[in-house]
C-alpha positions in Angstrom: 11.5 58.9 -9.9 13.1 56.3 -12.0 16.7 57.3 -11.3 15.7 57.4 -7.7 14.3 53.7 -7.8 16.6 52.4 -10.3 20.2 54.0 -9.4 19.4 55.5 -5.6 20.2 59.0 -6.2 19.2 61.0 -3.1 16.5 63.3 -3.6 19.3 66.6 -3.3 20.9 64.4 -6.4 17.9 64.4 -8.3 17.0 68.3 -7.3 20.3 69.3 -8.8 19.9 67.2 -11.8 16.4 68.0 -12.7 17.0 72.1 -11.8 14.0 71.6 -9.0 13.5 71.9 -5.5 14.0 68.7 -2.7 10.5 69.5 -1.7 9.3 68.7 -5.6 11.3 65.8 -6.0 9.5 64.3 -2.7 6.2 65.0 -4.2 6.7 63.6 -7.3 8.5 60.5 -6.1 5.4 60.0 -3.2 2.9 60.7 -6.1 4.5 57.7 -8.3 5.2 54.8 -5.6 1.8 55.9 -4.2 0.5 55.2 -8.3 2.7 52.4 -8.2 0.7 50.8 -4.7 -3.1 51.1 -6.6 -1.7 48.7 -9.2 0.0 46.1 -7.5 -1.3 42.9 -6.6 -2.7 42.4 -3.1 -0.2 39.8 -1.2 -2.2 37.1 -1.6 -2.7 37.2 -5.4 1.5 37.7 -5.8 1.8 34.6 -3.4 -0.4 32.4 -5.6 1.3 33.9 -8.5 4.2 33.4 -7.3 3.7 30.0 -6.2 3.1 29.1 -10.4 6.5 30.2 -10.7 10.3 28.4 -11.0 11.9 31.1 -10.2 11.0 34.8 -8.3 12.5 37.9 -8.2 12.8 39.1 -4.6 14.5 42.5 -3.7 16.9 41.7 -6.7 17.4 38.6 -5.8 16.2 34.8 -7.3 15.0 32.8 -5.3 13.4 28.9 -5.8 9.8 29.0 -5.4 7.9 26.8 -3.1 5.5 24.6 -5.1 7.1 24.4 -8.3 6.0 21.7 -10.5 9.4 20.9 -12.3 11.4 20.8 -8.5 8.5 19.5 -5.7 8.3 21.6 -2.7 10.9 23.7 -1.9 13.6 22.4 1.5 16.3 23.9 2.9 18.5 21.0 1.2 17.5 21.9 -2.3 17.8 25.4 -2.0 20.9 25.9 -0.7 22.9 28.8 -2.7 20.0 30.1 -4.8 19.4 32.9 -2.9 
């Protein structure tokens, strides 16, 4: 599930790596984002978290937070080229 995540390897990839069937690799990758889900934060709680923060992570990406203490609100002036 990892190396799917983490590196993008198809689920035929994995299948031939791990010596199991496409259908098993589905299930197990299904059963661990599905894990995953339960234990992330609702949207609202990693909004205000975020919202503490200098800096997020977004899709692999940083990115100025709105509302940090050390920069004022976030504009499109001062955020130019950080994302």
């Amino acid at each position: 599930m990892l190396a799917h995540l983490r590196l993008g390897h198809t689920y035929a990839q994995l299948a031939a790596g791990f010596e199991v069937g496409v259908s098993t690799v589905y299930r197990y990758i299904t059963e661990a984002v599905r894990l995953l889900a339960v234990r992330a934060p609702d949207l609202a709680t990693a909004v205000a978290a975020a919202s503490r923060k200098a800096f997020v992570i977004l899709d692999g990406r940083c990115c100025r937070s709105t509302g940090s203490p050390l920069t004022g609100p976030s504009t499109p002036a001062n955020t130019r080229g950080t994302a």
